[in-house]
C-alpha positions in Angstrom: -39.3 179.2 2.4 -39.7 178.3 6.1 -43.2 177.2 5.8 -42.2 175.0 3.0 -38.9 173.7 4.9 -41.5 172.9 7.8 -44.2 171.1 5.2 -41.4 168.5 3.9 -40.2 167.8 7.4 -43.4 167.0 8.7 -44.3 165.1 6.0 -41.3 163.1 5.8 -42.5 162.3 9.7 -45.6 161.5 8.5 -43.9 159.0 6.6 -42.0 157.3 8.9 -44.4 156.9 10.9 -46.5 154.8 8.2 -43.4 152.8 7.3 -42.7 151.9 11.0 -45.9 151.0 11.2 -46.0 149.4 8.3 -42.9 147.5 9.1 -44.3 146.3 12.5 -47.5 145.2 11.3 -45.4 143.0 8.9 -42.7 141.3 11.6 -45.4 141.0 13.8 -46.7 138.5 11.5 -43.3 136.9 11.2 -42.4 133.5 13.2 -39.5 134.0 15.3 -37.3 132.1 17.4 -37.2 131.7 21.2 -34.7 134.1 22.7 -32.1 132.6 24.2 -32.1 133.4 28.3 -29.3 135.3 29.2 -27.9 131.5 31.0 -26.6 130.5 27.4 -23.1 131.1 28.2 -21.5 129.2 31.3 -17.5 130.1 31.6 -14.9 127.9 33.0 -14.1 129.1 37.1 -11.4 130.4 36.5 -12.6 132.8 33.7 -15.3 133.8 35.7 -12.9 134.4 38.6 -10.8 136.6 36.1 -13.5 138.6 35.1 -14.0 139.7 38.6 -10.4 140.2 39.0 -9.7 137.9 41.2 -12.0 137.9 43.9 -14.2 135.1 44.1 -17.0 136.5 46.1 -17.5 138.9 43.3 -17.8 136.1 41.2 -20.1 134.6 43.1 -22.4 137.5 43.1 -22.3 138.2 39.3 -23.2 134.6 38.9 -26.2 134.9 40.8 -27.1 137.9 39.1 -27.6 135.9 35.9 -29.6 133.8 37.8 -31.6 135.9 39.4 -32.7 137.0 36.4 -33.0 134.2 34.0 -36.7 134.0 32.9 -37.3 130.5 33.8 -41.0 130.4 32.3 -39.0 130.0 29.0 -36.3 127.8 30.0 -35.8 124.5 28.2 -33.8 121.7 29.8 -30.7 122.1 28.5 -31.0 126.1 30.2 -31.5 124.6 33.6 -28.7 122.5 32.8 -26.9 125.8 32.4 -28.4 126.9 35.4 -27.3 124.0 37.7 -24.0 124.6 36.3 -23.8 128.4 37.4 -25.5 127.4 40.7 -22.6 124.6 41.4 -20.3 127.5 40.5 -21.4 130.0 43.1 -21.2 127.4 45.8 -18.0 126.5 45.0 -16.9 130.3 44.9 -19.5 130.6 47.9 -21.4 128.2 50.0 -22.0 130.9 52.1 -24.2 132.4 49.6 -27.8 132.5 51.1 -29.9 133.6 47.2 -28.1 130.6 45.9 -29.1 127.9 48.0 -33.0 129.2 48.4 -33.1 129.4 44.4 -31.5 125.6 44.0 -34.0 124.0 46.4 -36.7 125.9 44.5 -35.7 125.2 40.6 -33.3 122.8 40.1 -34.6 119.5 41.9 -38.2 120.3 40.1 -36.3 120.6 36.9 -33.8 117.4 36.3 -31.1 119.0 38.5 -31.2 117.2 41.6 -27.6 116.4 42.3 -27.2 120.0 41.7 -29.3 120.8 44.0 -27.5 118.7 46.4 -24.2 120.3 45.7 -25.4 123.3 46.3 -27.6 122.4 49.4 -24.4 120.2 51.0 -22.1 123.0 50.8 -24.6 125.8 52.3 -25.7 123.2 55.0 -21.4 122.8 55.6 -20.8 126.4 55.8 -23.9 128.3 57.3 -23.6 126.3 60.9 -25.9 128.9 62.4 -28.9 128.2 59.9 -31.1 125.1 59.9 -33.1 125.7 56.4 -30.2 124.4 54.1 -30.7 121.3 56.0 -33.7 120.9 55.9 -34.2 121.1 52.0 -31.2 119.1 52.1 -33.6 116.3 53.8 -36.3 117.1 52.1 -34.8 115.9 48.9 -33.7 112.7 50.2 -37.1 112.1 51.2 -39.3 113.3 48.2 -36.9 112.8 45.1 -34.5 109.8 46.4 -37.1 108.4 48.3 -34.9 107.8 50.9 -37.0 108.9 54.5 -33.7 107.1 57.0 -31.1 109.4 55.5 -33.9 112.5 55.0 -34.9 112.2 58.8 -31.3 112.3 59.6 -30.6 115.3 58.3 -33.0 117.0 59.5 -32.1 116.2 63.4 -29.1 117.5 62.0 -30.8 121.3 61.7 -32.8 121.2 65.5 -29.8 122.2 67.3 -29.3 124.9 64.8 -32.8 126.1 65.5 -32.4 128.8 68.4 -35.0 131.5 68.0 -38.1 129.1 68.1 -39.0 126.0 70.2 -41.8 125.2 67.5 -39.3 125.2 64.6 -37.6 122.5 66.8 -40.6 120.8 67.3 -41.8 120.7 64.0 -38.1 119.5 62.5 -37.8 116.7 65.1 -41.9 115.7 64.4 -41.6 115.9 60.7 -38.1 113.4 61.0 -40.0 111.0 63.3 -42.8 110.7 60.7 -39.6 109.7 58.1 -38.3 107.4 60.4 -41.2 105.5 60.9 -41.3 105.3 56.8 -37.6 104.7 56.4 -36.6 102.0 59.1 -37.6 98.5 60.4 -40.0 99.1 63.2 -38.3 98.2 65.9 -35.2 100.3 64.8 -37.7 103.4 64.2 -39.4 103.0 67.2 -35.9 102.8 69.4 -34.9 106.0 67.4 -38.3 107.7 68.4 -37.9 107.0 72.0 -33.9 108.8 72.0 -35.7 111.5 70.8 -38.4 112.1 73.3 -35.7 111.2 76.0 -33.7 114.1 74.3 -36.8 116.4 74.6 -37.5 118.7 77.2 -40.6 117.5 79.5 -43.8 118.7 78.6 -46.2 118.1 75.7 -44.1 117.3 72.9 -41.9 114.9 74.8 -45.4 113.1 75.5 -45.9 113.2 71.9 -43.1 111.4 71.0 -43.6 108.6 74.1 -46.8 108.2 72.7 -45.4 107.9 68.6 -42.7 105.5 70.1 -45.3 103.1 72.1 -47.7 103.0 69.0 -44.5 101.6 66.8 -44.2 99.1 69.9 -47.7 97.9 69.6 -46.6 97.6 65.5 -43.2 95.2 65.9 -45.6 93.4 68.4 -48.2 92.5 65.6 -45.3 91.7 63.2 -43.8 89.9 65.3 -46.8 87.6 66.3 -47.2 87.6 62.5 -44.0 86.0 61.4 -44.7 83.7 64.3 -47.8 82.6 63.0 -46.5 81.5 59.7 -43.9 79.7 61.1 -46.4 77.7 63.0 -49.2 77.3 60.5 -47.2 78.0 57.0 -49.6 80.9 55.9 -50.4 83.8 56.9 -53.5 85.6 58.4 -56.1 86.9 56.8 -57.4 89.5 59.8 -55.7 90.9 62.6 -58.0 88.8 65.1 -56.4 85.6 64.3 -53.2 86.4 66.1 -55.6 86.4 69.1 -57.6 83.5 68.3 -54.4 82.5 68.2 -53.0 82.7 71.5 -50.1 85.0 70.1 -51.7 88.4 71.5 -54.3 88.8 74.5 -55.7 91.6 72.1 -55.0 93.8 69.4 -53.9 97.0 70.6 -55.3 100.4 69.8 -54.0 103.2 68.3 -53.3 106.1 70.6 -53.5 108.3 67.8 -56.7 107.2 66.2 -55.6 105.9 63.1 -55.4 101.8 63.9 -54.0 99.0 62.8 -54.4 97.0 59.2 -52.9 94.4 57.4 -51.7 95.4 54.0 -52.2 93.7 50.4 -49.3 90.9 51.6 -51.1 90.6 55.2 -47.7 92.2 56.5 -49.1 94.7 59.9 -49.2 98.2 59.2 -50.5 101.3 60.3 -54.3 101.7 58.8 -53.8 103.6 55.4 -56.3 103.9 52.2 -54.3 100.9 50.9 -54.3 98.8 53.5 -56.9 96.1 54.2 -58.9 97.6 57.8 -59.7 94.1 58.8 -59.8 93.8 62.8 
């Protein structure tokens, strides 16, 4: 009786087996629909502030939970979408909050969520005074994404004094915004800002670096200038740099302290020598 008791139940496992494997071989076959990322569902504040009974920090941190956990090689847009609308949500409830602003300047801006990213950046750059990296991707996205290097320089000076553990942090923030200025401002303007910098600096190398950075984007507005002055006098402009001196507008061009030299570009306009620009001397 016990052997045949045993016999059925190890047959009806037998079975089983062959009909979950029978079943599986089947769904597998199946198409199926993209699960959802657990981001589907974005609550009002105050809901989510509920939920944590009251306390908006622990709001915060369940918030960034979801996020931290979201699979974002699946994500369509209208999931980041989700996602910049959690992120705005946890710097609202905390700006404070460091996961939060490191995730937004890594997803959101390379995603379709850049005045999320912002948001997010903004309020961690207002809150975290002791901590130069929110300001920095704050700059950074003025510069790559707005295209705006004036205002992305700016905010970067904004992080050196916030930079206390490392002179070459300093350094590199204040070389990296004079490289933006000289992109986002007339040259004159770029080159006065560059010089308040290295008169700001401490002496020694890097404050040399900047002098020289400054007198280089002299020796630019000089060219300019002698070019606008030649097309006032003659109407047109030149086709090589060596006409301002055949000119009598320069005793000679200058050279580059820095190696890289002076062109004119495709509208004859002085510039500093680039791929695109025509190297004529």
């Amino acid at each position: 009786m016990h052997r045949s008791l045993g016999a059925l139940i190890w047959l009806a496992g037998v079975l089983s087996l062959l009909v979950y494997g029978l079943a599986q071989q089947r769904l597998s076959g199946l198409a199926r629909d993209r699960t959802e990322p657990e981001l589907l569902i974005s609550l009002p504040r105050f809901a989510q502030v509920l939920m944590a009974g009251g306390d908006r920090y622990l709001a915060a941190n369940l918030a960034g939970f979801r996020v931290l956990v979201a699979d974002t090689g699946r994500m369509a847009p209208a999931d980041y979408a989700v996602q910049a609308k959690l992120q705005r949500d946890i710097a609202w409830f905390n700006p404070m909050h460091a996961d939060n602003y490191y995730i937004a300047a890594a997803i959101l801006p390379w995603n379709g969520q850049l005045d999320a990213a912002q948001y997010v950046l903004g309020r961690a750059s207002a809150a975290r005074t002791f901590d130069w990296y929110p300001l920095f991707h704050y700059g950074f996205l003025f510069y790559h994404f707005r295209r705006d290097p004036a205002t992305g320089a700016h905010w970067l000076l904004q992080g050196v004094p916030r930079v206390t553990d490392s002179v070459q942090d300093q350094w590199a923030l204040q070389n990296m915004a004079a490289l933006w200025i000289e992109k986002g401002y007339q040259t004159g303007d770029a080159a006065g800002m560059v010089e308040a910098m290295a008169a700001g600096s401490p002496a020694g190398n890097f404050r040399r670096y900047l002098q020289v950075r400054a007198s280089r984007l002299r020796d630019l507005e000089r060219l300019q200038n002698a070019v606008t002055q030649y097309r006032e006098r003659h109407g047109q402009g030149v086709a090589r740099l060596d006409e301002l001196v055949e000119a009598g507008l320069l005793t000679e061009i200058p050279q580059d302290p820095l190696g890289v030299g002076f062109a004119l570009d495709p509208s004859g306009w002085p510039v500093f020598n680039t791929p695109t620009a025509q190297a004529k001397p």
